[in-house]
Residue, then its C-alpha position, 0 to 999 in steps of 0.5 A: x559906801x553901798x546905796x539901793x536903787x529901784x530896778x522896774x525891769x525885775x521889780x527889785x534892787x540894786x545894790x552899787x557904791x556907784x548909785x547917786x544919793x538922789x537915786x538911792x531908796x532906804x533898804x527895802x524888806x520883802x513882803x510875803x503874802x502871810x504879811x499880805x492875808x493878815x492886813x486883808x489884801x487877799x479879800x481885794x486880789x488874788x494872791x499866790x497860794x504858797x507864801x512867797x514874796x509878792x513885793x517889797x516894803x519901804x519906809x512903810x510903803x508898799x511897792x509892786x513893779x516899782x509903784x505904791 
């Protein structure tokens, strides 16, 4: 069975059969930055002008370079 892993070198996922349960992380989702704008985030940082995945959304978290 297929597990995701948190990647902090390209702010990503991994996905092995070869990733332990104690590691593995739900499936996460990408956030893109129209997501962003509506919950006012844009009013706090500067977000990109096109709407790209800026970072990625688990068990109803937020995640940007592997931190909440």
């Amino acid at each position: 069975m297929f597990r995701v892993k948190w990647d902090p070198m390209n702010n990503g996922i991994l996905l092995s059969e070869y990733i332990e349960e104690k590691d593995a992380i739900n499936s996460p989702r990408p956030v893109y930055v129209d997501e962003l704008k509506m919950l006012g985030i844009d009013e706090q940082i500067v977000l990109p002008t096109e709407n790209v995945p800026v970072c990625w959304e688990i068990d109803h978290k937020y995640y940007y370079c592997g931190s909440v």
